[in-house]
C-alpha positions as CSV (number, residue, x, y, z in Angstrom):
1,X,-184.2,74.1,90.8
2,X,-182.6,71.0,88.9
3,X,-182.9,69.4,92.3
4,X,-186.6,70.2,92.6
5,X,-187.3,69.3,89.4
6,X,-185.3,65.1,89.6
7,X,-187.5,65.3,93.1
8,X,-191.3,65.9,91.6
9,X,-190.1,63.4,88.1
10,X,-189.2,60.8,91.2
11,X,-192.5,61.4,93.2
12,X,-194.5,61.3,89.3
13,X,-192.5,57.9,88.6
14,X,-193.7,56.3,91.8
15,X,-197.5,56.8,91.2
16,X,-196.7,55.5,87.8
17,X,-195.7,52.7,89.1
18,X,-198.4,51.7,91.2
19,X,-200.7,52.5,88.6
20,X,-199.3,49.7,86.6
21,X,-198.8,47.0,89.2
22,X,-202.5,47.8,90.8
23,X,-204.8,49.6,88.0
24,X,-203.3,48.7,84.5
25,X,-205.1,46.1,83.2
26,X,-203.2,42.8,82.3
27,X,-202.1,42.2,78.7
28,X,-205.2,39.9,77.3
29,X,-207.3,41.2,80.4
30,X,-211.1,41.9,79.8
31,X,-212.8,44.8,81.6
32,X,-216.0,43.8,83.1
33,X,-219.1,46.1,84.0
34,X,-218.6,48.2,86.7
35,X,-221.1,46.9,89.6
36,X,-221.5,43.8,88.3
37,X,-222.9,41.6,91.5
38,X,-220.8,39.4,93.4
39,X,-223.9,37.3,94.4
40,X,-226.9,36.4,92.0
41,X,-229.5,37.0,94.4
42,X,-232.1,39.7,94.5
43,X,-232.7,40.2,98.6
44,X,-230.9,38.6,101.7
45,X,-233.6,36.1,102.3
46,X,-232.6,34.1,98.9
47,X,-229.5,33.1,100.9
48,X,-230.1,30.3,103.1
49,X,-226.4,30.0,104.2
50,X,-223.0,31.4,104.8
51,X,-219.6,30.0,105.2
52,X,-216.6,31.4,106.0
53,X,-213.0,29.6,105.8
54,X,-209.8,31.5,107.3
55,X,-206.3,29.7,106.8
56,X,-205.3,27.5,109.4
57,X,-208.9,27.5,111.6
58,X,-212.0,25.7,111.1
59,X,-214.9,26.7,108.9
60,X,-217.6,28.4,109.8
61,X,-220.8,28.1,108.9
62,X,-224.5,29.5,109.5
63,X,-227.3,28.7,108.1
64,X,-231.1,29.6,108.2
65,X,-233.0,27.1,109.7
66,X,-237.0,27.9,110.8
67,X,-237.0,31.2,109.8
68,X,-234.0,32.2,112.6
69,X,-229.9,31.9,111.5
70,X,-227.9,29.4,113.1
71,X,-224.2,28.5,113.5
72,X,-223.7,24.8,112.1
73,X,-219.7,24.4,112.3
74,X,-218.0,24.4,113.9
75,X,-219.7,24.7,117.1
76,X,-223.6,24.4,116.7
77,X,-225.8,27.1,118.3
78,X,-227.3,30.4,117.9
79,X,-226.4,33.1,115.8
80,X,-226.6,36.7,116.3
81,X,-229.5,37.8,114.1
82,X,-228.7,41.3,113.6
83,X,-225.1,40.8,112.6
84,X,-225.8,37.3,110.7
85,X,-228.6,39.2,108.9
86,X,-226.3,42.1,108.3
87,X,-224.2,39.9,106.4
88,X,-226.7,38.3,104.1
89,X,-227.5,41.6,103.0
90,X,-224.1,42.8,102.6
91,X,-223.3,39.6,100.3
92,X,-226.7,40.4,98.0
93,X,-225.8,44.0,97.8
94,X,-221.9,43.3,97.0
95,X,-220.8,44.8,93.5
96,X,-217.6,44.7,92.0
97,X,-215.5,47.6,91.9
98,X,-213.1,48.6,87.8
99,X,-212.8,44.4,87.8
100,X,-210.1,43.4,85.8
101,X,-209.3,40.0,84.2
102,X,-206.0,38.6,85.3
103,X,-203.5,35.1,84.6
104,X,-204.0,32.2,87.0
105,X,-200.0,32.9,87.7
106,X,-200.4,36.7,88.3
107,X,-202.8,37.0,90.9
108,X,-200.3,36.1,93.8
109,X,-199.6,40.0,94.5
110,X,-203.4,40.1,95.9
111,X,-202.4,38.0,98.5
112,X,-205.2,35.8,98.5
113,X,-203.1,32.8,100.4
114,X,-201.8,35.3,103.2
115,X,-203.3,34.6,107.0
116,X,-205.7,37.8,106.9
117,X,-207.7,36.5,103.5
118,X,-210.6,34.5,104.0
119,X,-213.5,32.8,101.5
120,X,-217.0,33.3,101.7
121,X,-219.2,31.0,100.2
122,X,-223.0,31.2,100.4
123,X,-225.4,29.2,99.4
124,X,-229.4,30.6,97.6
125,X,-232.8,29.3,97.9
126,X,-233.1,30.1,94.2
127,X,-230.6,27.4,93.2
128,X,-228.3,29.7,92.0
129,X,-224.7,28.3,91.7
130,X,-223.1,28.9,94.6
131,X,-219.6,31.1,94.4
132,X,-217.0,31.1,97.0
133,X,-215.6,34.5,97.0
134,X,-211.8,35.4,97.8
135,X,-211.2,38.6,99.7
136,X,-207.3,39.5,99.8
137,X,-205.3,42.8,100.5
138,X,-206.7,46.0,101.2
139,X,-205.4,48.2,98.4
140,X,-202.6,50.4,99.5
141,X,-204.1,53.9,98.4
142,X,-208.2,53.5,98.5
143,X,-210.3,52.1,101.1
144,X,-211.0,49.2,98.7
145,X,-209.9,44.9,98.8
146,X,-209.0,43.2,96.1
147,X,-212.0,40.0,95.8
148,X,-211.9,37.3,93.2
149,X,-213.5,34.0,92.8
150,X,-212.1,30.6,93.5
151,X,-214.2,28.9,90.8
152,X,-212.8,31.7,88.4
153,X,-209.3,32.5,89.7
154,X,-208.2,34.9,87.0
155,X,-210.7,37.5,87.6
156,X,-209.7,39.9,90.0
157,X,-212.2,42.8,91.2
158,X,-212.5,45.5,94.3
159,X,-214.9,45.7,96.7
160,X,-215.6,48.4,99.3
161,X,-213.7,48.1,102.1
162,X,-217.1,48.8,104.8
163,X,-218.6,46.1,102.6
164,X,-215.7,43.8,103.1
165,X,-215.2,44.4,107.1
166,X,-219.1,43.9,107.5
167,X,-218.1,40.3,106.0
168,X,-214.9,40.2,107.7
169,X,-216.8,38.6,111.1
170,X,-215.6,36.2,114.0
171,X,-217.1,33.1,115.5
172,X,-217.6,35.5,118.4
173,X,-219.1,38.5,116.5
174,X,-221.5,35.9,114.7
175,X,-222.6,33.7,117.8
176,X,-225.4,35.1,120.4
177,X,-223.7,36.5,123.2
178,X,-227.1,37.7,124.7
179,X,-227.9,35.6,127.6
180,X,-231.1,36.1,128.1
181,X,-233.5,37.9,125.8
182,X,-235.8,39.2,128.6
183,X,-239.1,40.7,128.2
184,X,-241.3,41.3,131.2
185,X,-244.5,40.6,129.3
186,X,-243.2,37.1,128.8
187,X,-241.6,36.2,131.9
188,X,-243.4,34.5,135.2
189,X,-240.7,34.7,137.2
190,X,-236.9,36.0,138.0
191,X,-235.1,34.3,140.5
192,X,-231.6,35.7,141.3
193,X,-229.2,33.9,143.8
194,X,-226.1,35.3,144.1
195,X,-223.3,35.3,146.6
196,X,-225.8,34.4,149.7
197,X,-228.3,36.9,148.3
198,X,-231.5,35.6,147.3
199,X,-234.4,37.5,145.1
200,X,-237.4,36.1,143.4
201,X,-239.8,38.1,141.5
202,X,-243.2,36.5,140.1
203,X,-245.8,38.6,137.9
204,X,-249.2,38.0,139.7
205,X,-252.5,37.4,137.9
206,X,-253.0,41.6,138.2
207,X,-250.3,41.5,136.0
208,X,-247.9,43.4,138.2
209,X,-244.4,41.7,140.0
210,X,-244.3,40.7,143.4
211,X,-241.8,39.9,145.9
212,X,-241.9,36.4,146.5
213,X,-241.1,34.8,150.2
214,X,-241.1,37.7,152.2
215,X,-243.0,39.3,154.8
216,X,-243.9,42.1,152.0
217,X,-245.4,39.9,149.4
218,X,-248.4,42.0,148.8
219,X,-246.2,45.2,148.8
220,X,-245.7,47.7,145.7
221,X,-242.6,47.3,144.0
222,X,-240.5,50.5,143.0
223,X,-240.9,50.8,139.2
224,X,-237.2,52.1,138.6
225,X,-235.7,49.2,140.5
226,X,-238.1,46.9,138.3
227,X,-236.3,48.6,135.3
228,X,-233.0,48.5,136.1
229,X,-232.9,45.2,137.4
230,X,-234.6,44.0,134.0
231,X,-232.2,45.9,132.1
232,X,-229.2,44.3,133.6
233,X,-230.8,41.2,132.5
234,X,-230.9,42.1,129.3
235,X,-227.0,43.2,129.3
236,X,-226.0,40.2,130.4
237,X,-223.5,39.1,127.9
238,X,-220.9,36.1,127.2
239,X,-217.1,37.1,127.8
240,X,-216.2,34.5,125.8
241,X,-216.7,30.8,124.7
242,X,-214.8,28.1,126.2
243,X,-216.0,25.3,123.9
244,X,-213.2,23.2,124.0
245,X,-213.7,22.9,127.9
246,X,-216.1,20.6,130.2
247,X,-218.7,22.9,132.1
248,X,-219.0,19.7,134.2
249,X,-215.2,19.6,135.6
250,X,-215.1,21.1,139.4
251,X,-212.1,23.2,138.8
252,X,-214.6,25.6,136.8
253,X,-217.1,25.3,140.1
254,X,-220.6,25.7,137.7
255,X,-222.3,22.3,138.7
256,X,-224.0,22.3,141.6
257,X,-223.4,26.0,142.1
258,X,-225.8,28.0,144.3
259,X,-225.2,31.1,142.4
260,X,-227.3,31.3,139.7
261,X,-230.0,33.3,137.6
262,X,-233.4,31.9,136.3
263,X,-236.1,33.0,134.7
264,X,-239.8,31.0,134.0
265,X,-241.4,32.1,131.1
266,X,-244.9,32.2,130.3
267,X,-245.3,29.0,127.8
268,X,-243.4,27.3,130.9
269,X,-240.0,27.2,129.7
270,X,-237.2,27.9,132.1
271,X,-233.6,28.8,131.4
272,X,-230.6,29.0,134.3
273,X,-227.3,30.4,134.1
274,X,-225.1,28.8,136.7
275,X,-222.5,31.1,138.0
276,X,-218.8,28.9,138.9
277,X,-215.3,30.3,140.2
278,X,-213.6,33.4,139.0
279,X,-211.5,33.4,136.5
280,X,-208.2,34.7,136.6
281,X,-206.7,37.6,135.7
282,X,-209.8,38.3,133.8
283,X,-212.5,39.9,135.2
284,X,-214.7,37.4,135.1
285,X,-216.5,34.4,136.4
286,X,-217.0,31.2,134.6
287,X,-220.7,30.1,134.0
288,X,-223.0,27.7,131.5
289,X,-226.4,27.9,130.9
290,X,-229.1,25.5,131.3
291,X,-229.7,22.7,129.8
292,X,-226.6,20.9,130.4
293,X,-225.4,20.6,126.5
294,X,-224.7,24.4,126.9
295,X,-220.8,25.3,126.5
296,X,-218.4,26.8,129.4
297,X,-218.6,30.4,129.0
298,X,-216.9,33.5,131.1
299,X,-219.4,36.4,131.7
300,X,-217.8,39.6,133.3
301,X,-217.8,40.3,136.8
302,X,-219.0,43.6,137.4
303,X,-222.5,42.5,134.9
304,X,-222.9,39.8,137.3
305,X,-222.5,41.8,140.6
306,X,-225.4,44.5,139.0
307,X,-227.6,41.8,139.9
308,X,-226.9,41.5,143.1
309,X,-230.0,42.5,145.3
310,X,-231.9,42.4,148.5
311,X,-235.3,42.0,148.7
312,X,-236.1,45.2,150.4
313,X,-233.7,46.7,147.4
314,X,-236.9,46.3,145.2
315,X,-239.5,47.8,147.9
316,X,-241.5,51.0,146.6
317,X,-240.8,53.0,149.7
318,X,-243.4,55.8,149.5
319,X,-245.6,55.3,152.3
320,X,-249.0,56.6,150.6
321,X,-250.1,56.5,146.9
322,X,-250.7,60.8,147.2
323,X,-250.9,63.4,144.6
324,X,-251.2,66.6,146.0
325,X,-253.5,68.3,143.5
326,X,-255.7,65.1,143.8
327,X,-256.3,65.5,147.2
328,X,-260.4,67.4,147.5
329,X,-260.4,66.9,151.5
330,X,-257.7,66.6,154.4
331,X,-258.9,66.0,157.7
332,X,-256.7,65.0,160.9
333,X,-257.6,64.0,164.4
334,X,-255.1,65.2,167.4
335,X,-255.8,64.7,170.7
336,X,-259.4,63.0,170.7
337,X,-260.1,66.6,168.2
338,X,-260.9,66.5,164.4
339,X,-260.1,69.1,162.2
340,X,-261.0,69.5,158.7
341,X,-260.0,71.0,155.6
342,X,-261.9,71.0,152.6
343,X,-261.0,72.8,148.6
344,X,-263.7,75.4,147.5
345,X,-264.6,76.1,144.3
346,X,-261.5,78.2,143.7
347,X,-259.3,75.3,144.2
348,X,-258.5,76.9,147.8
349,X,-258.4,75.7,150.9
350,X,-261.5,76.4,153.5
351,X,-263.1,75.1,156.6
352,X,-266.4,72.7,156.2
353,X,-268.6,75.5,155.9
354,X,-266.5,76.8,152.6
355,X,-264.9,79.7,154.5
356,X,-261.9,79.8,153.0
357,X,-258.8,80.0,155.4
358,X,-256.1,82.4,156.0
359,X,-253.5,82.3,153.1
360,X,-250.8,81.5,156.0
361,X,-253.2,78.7,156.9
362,X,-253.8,77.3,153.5
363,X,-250.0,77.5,153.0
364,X,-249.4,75.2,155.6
365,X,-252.2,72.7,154.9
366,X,-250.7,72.7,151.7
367,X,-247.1,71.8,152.6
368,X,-248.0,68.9,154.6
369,X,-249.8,67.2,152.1
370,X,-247.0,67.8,149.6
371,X,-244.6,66.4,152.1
372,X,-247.0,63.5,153.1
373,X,-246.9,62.8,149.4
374,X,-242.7,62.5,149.6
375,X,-242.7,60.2,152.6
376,X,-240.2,57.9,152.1
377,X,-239.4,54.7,155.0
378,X,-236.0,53.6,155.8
379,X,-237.4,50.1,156.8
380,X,-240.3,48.0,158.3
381,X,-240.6,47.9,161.7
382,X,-239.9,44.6,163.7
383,X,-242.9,45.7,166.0
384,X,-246.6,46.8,165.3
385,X,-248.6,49.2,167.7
386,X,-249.0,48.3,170.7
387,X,-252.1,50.8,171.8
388,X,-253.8,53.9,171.1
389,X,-251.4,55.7,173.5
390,X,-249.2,55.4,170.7
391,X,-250.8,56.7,168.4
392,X,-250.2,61.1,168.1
393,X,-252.3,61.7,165.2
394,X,-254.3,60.5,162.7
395,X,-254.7,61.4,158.9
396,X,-257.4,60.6,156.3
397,X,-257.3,61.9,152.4
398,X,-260.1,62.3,150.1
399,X,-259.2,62.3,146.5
400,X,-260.2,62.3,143.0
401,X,-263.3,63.8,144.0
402,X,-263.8,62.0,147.1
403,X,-264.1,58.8,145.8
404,X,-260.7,57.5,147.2
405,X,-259.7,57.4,150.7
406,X,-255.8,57.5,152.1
407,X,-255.7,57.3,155.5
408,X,-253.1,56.4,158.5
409,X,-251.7,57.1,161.9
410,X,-248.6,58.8,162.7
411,X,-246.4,57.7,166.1
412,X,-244.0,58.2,167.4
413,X,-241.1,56.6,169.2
414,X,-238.0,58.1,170.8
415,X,-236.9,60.8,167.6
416,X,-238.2,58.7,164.9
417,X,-241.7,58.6,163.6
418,X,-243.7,55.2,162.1
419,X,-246.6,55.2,159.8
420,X,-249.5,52.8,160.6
421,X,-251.4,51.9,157.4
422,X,-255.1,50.3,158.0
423,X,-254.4,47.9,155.0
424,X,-250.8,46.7,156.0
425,X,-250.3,45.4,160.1
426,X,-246.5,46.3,159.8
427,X,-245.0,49.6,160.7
428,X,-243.1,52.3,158.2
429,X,-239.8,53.9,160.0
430,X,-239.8,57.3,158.6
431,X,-236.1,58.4,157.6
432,X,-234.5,61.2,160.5
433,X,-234.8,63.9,157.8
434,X,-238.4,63.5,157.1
435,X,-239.2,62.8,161.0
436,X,-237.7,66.9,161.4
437,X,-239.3,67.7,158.0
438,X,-243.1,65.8,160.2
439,X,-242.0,68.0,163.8
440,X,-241.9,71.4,162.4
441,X,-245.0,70.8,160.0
442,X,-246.7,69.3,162.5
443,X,-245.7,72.1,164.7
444,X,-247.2,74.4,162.3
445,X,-250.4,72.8,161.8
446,X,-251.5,72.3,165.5
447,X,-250.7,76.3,165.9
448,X,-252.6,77.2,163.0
């Protein structure tokens, strides 16, 4: 018991005792209001800039310059908005936490001069006097720092310690890493040439992209590749900043590279990001960005290889614009004969006269236009056709109440089947599975 007893009076003694090193207020100290602000300001826009100094690394600064935030030291370029931003509003929302007034001398237990403090200084639009705020230790119990000021060392206060890390920011976290902001509304063209690989995009006057150089020009594109491949660009994000090196020195292999990515915007600017060596033992390949005063900058490796595409990687490979329930009238001609299929009133499938047809029958004119809708090529044929002799049958679709026609002609070659479009001279190669899929249904119509 007496053991017990020395043990909890031992455990009692040491809270004590960090109460009075890290709570008890200094002999002569002054409480001040709790959540007093740190900053006079009354929203983030009254700051127009930020500046923070670590020990033994250069300042750094951003400021808001047109309306946008921009790093000024010690390296000028952009700033991350969102994070930049987040920090203005953090500093305008900062309140002080049971401040307490301490000596000049007694403040060295906050650690204020260690390598993880840092200042923050930020200067208002209002004129306000600008403070430069200390941020020491985290406090060993709460999830609190210990803050002062520099212009008024002996006052010592706690902040939150979310507010503190959301001030607590590197060069990196503060500078754009974004390489490209890309919209599709505001871009003309996307040219990507990467490791021998060579892509350009343009947005026609219909509004839609196009596949530029290629035998396919006037081609649909395949709206999920459009989105992925727009995506990527909009993940592609700087590794890391190499501004103490020469983009222009050959070991680093940007200039003159032929791997690169650039994209013409609508106003007619255009911006380029050169892709150099890899980097070793990191994942990465170096790169700058057009115009030539951009830094040297690493971008990872595997975002850079997402890019890499083929033309006919962008191709919409259905071979007809089909819906199904669209369709009012199918009609094919076999062997010199034409037969015709028409939907009655009851959304069934009769004859011309408006006999409607066996259900076995309308089953199977059914399944061939849903599988005409799925037809999928592997590629475009090297060859067009030659004659009629090549032809086995042909198709024509009325839809949307007849007042659109799909039509084409299916052949045949060896075991694989081709679609010949009226509006396109090339030939679609049908994949083997849907060349089986076309025998049996085909199979299936001519016996009905």
């Amino acid at each position: 018991m007496a053991r017990k007893s020395f043990f909890a009076l031992l455990v009692f003694g040491g809270l004590l005792a960090v109460y009075l090193i890290y709570f008890r207020p200094q002999p002569g100290s002054q409480v001040l209001t709790k959540g007093a602000p740190v900053f006079q300001c009354r929203s983030s826009e009254d700051i127009s800039a930020i500046k923070i100094v670590r020990k033994e690394k250069p300042a750094l600064r951003v400021e808001r310059l047109d309306g946008a935030w921009r790093i000024t030291e010690p390296y000028r370029g952009n700033a991350d908005q969102l994070i930049t931003g987040g920090m203005a509003v953090a500093l305008c929302k900062a309140q002080a936490l049971e401040a307490i007034t301490v000596s000049a001398e007694g403040s060295g237990q906050f650690e204020f001069d260690s390598d993880e403090a840092f200042k923050i200084k930020a200067a208002a639009k209002n004129g306000a006097p600008a403070k430069t705020l200390l941020l020491g230790s985290h406090h060993p119990v709460r999830d609190v720092f210990y803050a002062s000021w520099e212009e008024e060392p002996q006052i010592v206060f706690l902040l939150e310690g979310q507010l503190v890390r959301a001030l607590n920011k590197s060069e990196y976290a503060l500078r754009e890493k974004r390489i490209f902001h890309f919209q599709e509304r505001s871009a003309a063209r996307l040219t990507i040439s990467l490791f021998g690989s060579f892509v350009r995009l343009f947005r026609g006057l219909d509004g839609r992209w196009h596949l530029q150089g290629t035998q396919t020009e006037d081609a649909g594109l395949d709206e999920n590749a459009l989105k992925e491949i727009f995506s990527q660009m909009r993940n592609l994000f700087v590794k890391e900043f190499l501004y103490d090196e020469n983009p222009r020195d050959p070991q680093y292999g940007v200039i003159n590279s032929k791997s690169m990515i650039s994209v013409l915007w609508e106003d007619g600017r255009v911006e380029t990001l050169y892709i150099g060596k890899p980097v070793k033992d990191r994942n990465a390949y170096y790169a700058t960005k057009g115009p030539e005063d951009s830094p040297l900058v690493m971008v990872a490796k595997p975002n850079v290889h997402a890019l890499v595409r083929l033309p006919e990687d962008f191709l919409d490979r259905r071979v007809l614009d089909l819906e199904p329930g669209e369709v009012d009238r199918f009609e094919f001609i076999h062997e010199g004969k034409t037969t015709s299929y028409e939907k009655t009133k009851e959304s069934r499938w009769g004859d011309p006269a408006g006999k409607e047809l066996p259900v076995e029958v309308q089953q199977v004119v059914s399944s061939v236009i849903a599988e005409m809708s799925l037809l999928h090529y592997d590629r475009i044929a090297p060859y067009k056709a030659r004659e009629e002799q090549d032809k086995l049958t042909s198709f024509r679709f009325l839809k949307n109440d007849r007042k659109e026609v799909v039509s084409f002609s299916l052949l045949r070659k060896g075991n694989r089947y081709f679609i010949s479009r009226p509006d396109r001279s090339q030939l679609f190669q049908i994949s083997r599975v849907d060349s089986e899929v076309l025998r049996a249904l085909m199979s299936a119509l001519f016996s009905s």
